[in-house]
N, C-alpha and C positions, 0 to 999 in steps of 0.2 A: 644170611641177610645180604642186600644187594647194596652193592657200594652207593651214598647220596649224589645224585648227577652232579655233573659240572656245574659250577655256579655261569651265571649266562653273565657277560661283560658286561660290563656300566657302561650303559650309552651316555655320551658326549652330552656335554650342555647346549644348551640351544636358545640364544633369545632371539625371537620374534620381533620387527619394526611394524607396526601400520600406521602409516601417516597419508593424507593428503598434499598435495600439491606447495599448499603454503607452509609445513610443517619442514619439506627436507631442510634448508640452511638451519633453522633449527639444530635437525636431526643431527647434521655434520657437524655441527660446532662443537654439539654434545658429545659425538663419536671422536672427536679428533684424537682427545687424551686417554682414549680406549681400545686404539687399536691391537694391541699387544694382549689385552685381555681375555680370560681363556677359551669364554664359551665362541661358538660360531654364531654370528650377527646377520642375519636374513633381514632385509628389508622388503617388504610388498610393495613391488612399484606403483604410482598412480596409473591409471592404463594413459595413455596416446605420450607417455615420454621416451625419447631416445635416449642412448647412451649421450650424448653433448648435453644434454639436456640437465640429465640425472648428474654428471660428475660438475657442471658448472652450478648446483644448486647444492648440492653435496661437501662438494673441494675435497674432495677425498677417493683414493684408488677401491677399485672393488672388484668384484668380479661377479661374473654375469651366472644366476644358478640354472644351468639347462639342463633336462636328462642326461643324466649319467653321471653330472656335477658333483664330487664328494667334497662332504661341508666340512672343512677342517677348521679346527679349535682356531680361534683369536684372526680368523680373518673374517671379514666385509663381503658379503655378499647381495644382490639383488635380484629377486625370483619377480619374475612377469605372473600374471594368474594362468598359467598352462601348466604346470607343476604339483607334485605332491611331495614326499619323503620318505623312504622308511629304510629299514636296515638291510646291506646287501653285504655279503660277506663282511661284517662286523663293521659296515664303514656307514655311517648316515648320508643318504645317497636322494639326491633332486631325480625322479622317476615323472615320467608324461602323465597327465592329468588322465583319467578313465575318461572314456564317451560319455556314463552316465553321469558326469558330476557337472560335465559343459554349463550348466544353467545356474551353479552357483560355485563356482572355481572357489573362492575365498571358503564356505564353509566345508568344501574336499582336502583343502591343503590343512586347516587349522585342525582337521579330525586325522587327516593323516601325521601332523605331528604329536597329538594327543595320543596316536595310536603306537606310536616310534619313539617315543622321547617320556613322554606321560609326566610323572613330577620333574623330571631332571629339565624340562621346559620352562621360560618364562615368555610371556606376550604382555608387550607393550602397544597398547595405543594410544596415538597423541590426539586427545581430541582438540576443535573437532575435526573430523576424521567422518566422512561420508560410508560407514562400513555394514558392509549387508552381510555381516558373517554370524549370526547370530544364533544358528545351530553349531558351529566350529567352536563357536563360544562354550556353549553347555558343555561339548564334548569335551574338551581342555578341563573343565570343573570337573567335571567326574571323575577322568586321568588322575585329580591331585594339581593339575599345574594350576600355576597361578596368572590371572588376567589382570592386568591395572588399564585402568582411564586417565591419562596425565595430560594436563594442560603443557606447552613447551614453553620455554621460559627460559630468564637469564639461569637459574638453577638447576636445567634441566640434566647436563653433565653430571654433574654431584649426583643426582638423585640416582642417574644409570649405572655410578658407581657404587653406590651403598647397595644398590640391588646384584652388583654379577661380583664381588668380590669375594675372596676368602672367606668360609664362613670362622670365626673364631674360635679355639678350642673350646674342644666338649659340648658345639652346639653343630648342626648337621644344616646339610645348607638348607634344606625347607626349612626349618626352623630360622635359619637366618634370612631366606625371603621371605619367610609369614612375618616375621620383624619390621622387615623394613619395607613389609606392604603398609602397614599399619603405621609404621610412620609417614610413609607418604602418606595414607587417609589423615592421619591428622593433621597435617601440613594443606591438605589442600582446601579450597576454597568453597566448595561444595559440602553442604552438610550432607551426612553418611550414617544411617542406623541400621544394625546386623539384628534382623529378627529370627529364630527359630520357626519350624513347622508349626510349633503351638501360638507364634503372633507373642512371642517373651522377648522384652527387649535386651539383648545379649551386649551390645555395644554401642557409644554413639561416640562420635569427633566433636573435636573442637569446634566447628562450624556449627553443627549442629546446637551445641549452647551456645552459641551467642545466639543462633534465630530462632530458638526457643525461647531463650530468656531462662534454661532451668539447667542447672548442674547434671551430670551424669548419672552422681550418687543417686540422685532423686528419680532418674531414670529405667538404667537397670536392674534387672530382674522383675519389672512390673510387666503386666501384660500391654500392649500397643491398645487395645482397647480402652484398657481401665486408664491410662495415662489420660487417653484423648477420646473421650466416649462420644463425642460427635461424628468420630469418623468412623464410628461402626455401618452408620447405612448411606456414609457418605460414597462419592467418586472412588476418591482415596480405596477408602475399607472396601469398596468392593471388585476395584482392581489389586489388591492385595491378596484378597482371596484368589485370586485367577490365577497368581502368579503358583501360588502350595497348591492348589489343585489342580491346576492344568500345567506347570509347569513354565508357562508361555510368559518373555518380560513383557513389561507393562509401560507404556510413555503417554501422560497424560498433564495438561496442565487442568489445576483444580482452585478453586476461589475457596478454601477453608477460613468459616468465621465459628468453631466453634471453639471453645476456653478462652472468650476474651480476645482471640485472634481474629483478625480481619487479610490477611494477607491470599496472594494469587502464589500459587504453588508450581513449579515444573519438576514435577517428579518422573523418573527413571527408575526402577523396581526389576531386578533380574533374579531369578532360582538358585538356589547355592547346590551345590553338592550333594548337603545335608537336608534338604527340603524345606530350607527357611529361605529368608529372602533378606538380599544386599539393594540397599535403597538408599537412592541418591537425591537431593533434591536443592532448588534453589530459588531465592525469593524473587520474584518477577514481576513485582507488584506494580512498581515506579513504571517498566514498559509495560505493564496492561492498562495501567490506569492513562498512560500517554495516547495508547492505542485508542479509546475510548474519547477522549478527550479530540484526539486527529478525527474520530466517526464523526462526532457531536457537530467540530466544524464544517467538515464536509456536509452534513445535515443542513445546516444553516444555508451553506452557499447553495444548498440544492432546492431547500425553501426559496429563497433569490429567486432561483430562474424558473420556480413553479408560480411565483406570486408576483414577480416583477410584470411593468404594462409594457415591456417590447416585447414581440416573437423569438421565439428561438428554437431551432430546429439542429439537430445532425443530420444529414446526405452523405451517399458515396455515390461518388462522379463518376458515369457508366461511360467507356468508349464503344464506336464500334468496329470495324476488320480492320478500318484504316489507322486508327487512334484518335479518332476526332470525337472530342468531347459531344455528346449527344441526348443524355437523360442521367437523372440521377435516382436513387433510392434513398427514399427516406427511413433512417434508424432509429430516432427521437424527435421529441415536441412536445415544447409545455401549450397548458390549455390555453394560454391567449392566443397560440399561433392561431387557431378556430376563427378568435374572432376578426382577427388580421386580415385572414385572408378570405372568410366565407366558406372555406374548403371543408371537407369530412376530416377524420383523423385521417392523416397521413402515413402514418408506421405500418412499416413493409409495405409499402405501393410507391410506383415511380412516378414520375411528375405525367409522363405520359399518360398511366395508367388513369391520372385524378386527370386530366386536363384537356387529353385527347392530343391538341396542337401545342404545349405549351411553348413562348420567346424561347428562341434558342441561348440568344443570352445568356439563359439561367446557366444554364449546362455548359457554355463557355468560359463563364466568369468564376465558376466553383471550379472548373480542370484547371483554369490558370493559377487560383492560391493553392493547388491541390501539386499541381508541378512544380511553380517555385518557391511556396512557403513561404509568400509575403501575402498579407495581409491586405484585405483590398475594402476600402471604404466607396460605396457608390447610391447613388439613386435607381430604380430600375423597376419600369414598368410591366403589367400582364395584362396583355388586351384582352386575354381568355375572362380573368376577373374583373376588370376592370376597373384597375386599381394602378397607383405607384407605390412602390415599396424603398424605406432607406434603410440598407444593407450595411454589415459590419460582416465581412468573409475572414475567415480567419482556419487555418489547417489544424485537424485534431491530429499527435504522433510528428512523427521523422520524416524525410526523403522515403519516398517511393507510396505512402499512406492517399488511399483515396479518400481520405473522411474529412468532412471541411464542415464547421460550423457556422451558423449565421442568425447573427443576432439582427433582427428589424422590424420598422413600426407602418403603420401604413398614413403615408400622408398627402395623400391626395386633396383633402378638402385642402391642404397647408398650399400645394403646388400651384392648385386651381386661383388663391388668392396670391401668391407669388409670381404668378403670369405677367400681373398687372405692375409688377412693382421691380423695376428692375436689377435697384441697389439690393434689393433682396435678393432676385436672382444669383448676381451675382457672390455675394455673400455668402448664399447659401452651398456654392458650388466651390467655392476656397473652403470651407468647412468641412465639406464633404472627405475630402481625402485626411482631414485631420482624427487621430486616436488623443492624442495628448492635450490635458486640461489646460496647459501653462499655454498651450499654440492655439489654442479652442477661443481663449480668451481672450489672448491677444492678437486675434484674429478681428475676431469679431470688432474689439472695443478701437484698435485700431482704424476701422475702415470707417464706422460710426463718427468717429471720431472725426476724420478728415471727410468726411460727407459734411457733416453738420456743422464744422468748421468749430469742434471744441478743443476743452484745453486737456481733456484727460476723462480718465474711465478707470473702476474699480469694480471687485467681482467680492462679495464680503459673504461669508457663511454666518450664520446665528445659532442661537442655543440657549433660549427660552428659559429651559430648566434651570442656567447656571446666570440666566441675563449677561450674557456673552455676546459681542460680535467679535468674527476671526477676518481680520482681512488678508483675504490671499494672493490676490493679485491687483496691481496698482501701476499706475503710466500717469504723466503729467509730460506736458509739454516744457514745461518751464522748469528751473531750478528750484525743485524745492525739494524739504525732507520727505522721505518715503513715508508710510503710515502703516506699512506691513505688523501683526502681531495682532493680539487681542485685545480687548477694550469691555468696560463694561456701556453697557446700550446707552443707561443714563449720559453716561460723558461722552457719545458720539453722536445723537440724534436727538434732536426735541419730542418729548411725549407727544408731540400732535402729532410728528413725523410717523413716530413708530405704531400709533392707534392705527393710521394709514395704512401702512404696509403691513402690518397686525390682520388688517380687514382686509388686504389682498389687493390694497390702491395703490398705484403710484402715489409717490409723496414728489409734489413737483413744488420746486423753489425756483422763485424769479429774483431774489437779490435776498441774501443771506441776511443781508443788515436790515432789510427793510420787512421781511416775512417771519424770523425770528424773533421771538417776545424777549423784549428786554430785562427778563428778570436775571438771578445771579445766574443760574445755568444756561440760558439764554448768551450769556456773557462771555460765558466758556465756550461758547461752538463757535459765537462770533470770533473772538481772538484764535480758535483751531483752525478757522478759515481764512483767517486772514492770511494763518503762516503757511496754510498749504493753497494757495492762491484759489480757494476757490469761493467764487460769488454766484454761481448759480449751478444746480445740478436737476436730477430728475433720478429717484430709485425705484425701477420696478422688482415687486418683491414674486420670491417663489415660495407657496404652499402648496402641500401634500399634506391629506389626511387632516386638515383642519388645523395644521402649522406651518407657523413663520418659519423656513428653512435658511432662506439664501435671501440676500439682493443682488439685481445687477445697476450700478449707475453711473451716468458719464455727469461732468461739470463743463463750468467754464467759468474763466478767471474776470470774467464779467459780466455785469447785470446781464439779464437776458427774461424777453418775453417769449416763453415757448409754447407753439403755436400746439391746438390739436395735432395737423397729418407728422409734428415735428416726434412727440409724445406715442402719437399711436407709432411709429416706425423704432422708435427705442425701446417700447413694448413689444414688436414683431422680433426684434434684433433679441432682446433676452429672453422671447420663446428660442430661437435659435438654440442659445447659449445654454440654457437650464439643463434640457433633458441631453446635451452633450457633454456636460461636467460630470452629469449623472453616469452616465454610458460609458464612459471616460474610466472613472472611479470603478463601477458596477467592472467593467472588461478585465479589470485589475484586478481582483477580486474572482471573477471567472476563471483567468488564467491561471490563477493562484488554487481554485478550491479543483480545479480540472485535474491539476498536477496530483496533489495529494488522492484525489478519489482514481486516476487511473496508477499511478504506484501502489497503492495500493492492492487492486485488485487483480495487478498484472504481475503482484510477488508472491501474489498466494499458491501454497503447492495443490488447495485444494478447486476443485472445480466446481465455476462458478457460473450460474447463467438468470437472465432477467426472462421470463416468458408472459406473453401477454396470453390473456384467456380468451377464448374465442367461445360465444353460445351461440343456439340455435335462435331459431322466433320464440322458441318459450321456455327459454333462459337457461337450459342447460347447457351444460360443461362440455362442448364436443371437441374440444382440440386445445392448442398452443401455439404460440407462434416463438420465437426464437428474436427475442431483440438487442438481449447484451450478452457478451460470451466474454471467458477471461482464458488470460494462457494454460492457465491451470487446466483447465477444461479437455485443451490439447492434449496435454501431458496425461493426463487423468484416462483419455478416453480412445486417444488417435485419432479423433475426427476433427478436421478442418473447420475450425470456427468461420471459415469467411464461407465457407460453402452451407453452412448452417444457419447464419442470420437471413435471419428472415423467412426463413420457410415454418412450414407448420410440423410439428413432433409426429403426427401420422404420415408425412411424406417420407422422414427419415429411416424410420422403425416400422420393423412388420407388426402383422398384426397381433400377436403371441408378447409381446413388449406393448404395443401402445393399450392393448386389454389392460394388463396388471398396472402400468405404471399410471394411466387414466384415471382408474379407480380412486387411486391417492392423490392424484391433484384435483380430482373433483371435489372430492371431501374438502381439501383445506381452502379450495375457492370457494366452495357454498358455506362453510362453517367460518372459515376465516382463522379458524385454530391450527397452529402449525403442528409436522408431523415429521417424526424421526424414522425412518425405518430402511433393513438393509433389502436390496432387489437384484434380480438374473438379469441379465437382458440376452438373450438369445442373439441380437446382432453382433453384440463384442464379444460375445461368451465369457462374460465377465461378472463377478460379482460389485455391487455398490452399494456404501452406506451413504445415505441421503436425507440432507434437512428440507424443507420445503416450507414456508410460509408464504402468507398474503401480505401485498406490499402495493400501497396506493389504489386499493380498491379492488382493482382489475389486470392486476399484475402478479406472478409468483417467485417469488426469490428461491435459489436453490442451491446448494454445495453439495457436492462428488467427492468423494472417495472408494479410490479402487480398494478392495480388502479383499480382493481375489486369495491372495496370497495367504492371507490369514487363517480366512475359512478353510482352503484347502490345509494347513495348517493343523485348524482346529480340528476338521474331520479324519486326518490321520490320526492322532493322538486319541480320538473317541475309538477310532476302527483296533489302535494298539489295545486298548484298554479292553475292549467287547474281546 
């Protein structure tokens, strides 16, 4: 009988770091009171840090693991991703990454320690933690070793000690880190249920009951179905499936309402060892529901500038060899620009292209808000159209952005009758460079003022439904109390007043004592005028839609006959004023819904694009056009979103892609019903899963995602199995 070989030597412990960028101080804090400790401590560098970098983030000495580097017990180490491990002469030894693993270093290094170390391993990551190892992952499971997801924290020391210490007599150290895996799972904040192959629920944490609401007792040993039988043909139940028969983890978030629950879900679902499944998950309800709530508004503000009566258009200010601002292209426009200007829809065409000769003007005065990011209020005519237009320029983005939007109305009939009147003129061209309501106002009521030789001017908002007036703005010449705040109508105006301006008339007073009925309320506005000196005024009211909104009106602290041309030019003055308080407020409100809706769409990892549909003379579906694009897009796809606005999807794409993917936007612009589906494109050589819906008629909305990766992925795992 042949002697039994040599037993082969206990390889050395090993624990594994992966942390991102914001995790090292963490990391070190945690490491400080460990360095003595037995196992060897590898850290995965984040890629682009330097040694200065790494030890000033750190505070702690290390050593750098390059080939040939042997990893000895109770020191600190740092391996870049060009490395793997395995045993060379009895010594665990940092060896050069293979060629073929170049494309994902992380899952070559964690297989080659899976393959060198196998249970005597432990791997730590601190989420979150950006980490694409997730075949290195499985590999470690199967080994036996064990993987943990830890959040970093004041406690985070403690927890790296319970996990690398002595394991205690009579228990073997797997046995002691399958312990104090499991107590971190019940410590951590993330609910965690361990299902079997068969979908039996084996374990769950703490977290888990409280976001259940159910004991464990009550939990384990039932099947996952029978617990929650809604999720059998749910999101959930049918990426669970995916995970025991394909193996593959699963990250999805899911809106689960059935047992009574209403709650949005982000589940995480990775393959065990045993061919069950470790599943993580956390309630997200509070941010989807905000998410939703941020659309809703953005919605509204975007109602605004589709329904509001000024213009409003995006351009990007075109230079030519020299840099001189010279044509612009048009991005967007709601439908009243049409009526503004007389022009066709403008989206992707350049002022040239709609106008032939258009004012240079245009294309100088958008490169200058475009250069220095101030904001430019002007009047500015098109002899092409034959119109004046009042402009509000304003720059969409940062320094170096050629997007400038501009909100404006066309007032020409207003200019033609402004000709004649010259305190108008000039009034109207102080106003012109004004944004701000409070300088709008007292702009106007100011100059009026000292024109007409009064004693004062007030700007008052109303509110019908509550019989409210709000006064907001207020000047007097004289000493007297302000009147700022709100008031019910009764106790600021006489019914006859208000019937007037109700109907959309000036309510004009020539002597407060003598025009005011002496009854008890009558009584009261005369003593309110007495103390705010005024004896005569004139309020011209603003309605919209068939309501009392606004007044504007000036006084005087004496009797006064006000003439017609006196009346009609106070009326001309709160045309001014109205739709600039409006524009004012509305700008506010733009800037405000612009911010949220472009953060938005400029955070998303997924790829995002607006296209307009292009038909023939008899109404089918022949093309796209490209009119909003998101960074995701970039990232999603490599193509330059600035070189893609506005061109058509057959310019872009050959024809082997514009066949297939046409197909599917034809349908969901002729049906209007959206459609999910995954596609080739032969120009990226990429695979995409893609949403598409109809959006404003004549518009398609769509999200990108690469799953190249996946699929190739999934088709290995088929070609294993076949």
């Amino acid at each position: 009988m042949s002697s039994p070989p040599a037993p082969t030597p206990a390889p050395p412990d090993l624990l594994v770091l992966i942390t991102g960028r914001a995790g090292l101080r963490a990391l070190g804090e945690a490491l400080a009171g460990l360095q003595e400790a037995r196992p060897a401590k590898l850290i995965v560098a984040p890629d682009g840090l330097n040694a200065e970098v790494l030890q000033e983030a750190l505070g702690l000495e290390f050593c750098w693991a390059t080939p040939g580097t042997v990893l000895r017990p109770g020191l600190l180490y740092v391996a870049r991703l060009d490395v793997t491990v395995e045993f060379q002469a009895d010594r665990l030894t940092a060896t050069p990454l293979p060629a073929p693993d170049t494309a994902a270093p992380l899952d070559a290094l964690l297989r080659s320690v899976a393959a060198a170390v196998g249970s005597r391993s432990l791997t730590v990551i601190l989420s979150p933690a950006d980490v694409a190892g997730g075949a290195g992952v499985q590999a470690l499971s199967a080994a036996g070793s064990t993987v943990l997801h830890i959040t970093p924290g004041a406690g985070l020391g403690h927890t790296l000690s319970l996990l690398i210490r002595p394991a205690p007599h009579g228990r073997t150290a797997a046995d002691e880190v399958t312990a104090q895996a499991a107590a971190v799972l019940e410590r951590m904040g993330d609910a965690h249920c361990l299902l079997d192959g068969a979908f039996v629920i084996r374990s769950v944490n703490a977290a888990a009951e409280r976001l259940l609401g159910m004991s464990r007792n009550h939990l384990i040993g039932r099947s996952h179905w029978e617990a929650f039988p809604a999720s059998v043909d749910a999101p959930i139940g049918q990426a669970l499936r995916r995970v025991v028969q394909q193996g593959d983890e699963q990250h999805l978030t899911h809106h689960y309402t059935g047992e009574g629950y209403d709650l949005h879900l982000e589940v995480d679902a990775y393959p065990t060892g045993e061919g069950g499944i470790s599943m993580f998950w956390r309630d997200v309800t509070a941010r989807v529901r905000s998410e939703a709530a941020l659309r809703d508004s953005e919605g509204k503000y975007r109602a605004l500038f589709t329904e509001m009566d000024e213009a409003y258009a995006v351009v990007e200010v075109l230079a030519d060899d020299t840099g001189r601002w010279v044509d612009f292209l048009f991005l967007d426009a709601n439908p009243v620009f049409m009526r503004h200007t007389g022009m066709p829809y403008p989206v992707g065409r350049t002022a040239r292209e709609l106008l032939g000769t258009p004012n240079p003007r245009w294309a100088e005065l958008y490169g200058q808000v475009a250069e220095t990011g101030v904001a430019l209020r002007v009047e500015e005519g098109e002899v092409t159209l034959g119109r004046v237009f009042d402009l509000n320029i304003f720059r969409l983005g940062g320094a170096g952005s050629r997007r400038v939007a501009v909100l404006f109305t066309d007032i020409t009939e207003r200019k033609l009758r402004e000709a004649h009147q010259a305190f108008l003129l000039d009034l109207t061209e102080a106003l012109s460079v004004l944004s701000d309501e409070a300088d709008i106002v007292q702009t106007a009521g100011a100059r009026l003022v000292e024109h007409l030789h009064l004693s004062g001017y007030h700007y008052v908002d109303v509110d019908e439904l509550r019989a409210e007036v709000t006064v907001r703005h207020f000047w007097h010449a004289l000493d007297v109390p302000a009147i700022l705040g709100t008031y019910p109508i009764a106790g600021f105006m006489s019914p006859d007043g208000v019937a007037r301006l109700r109907a959309g008339e000036p309510n004009v007073i020539n002597d407060v004592f003598k025009d005011v009925p002496d009854d008890l309320a009558g009584q009261g506005l005369k003593a309110g005028a007495a103390v705010h000196k005024i004896r005569a005024y004139v309020a011209v009211p603003l309605s919209q839609d068939h309501r009392w909104n606004a007044y504007f009106a000036v006084a005087d602290s004496q009797a006064r006959q006000w003439t017609p041309p006196e009346i009609e030019l106070i009326q001309d003055v709160a045309r001014l004023v109205f739709p600039r308080v409006q524009r004012a407020r509305a700008e506010t409100a733009l800037r405000e819904s612009e911010h949220k809706y472009r953060s938005l769409f400029d955070t998303m990892t997924e790829g995002f694009a607006v296209c307009g549909v292009i038909r023939d003379d008899t109404g089918q579906v022949v093309d796209l056009t490209y009119l909003e694009l998101n960074q995701g897009l970039e990232q999603q796809t490599g193509l330059d979103r600035a070189a893609l606005m506005g061109r058509r999807f057959s310019e872009m794409f050959p024809q082997s892609d514009f066949k297939r993917w046409m197909a599917i936007y034809q349908e969901v612009a002729d049906t209007g019903e959206p459609v999910s589906f995954e596609e080739y494109t032969d120009l990226l050589d990429r695979w995409y899963a893609a949403n598409v819906s109809l959006h404003g008629g004549e518009e398609l909305t769509i999200f990108y995602r690469d799953i190249t990766e996946q699929n190739s992925a999934s088709t290995s795992e088929n070609f294993s199995w076949s």
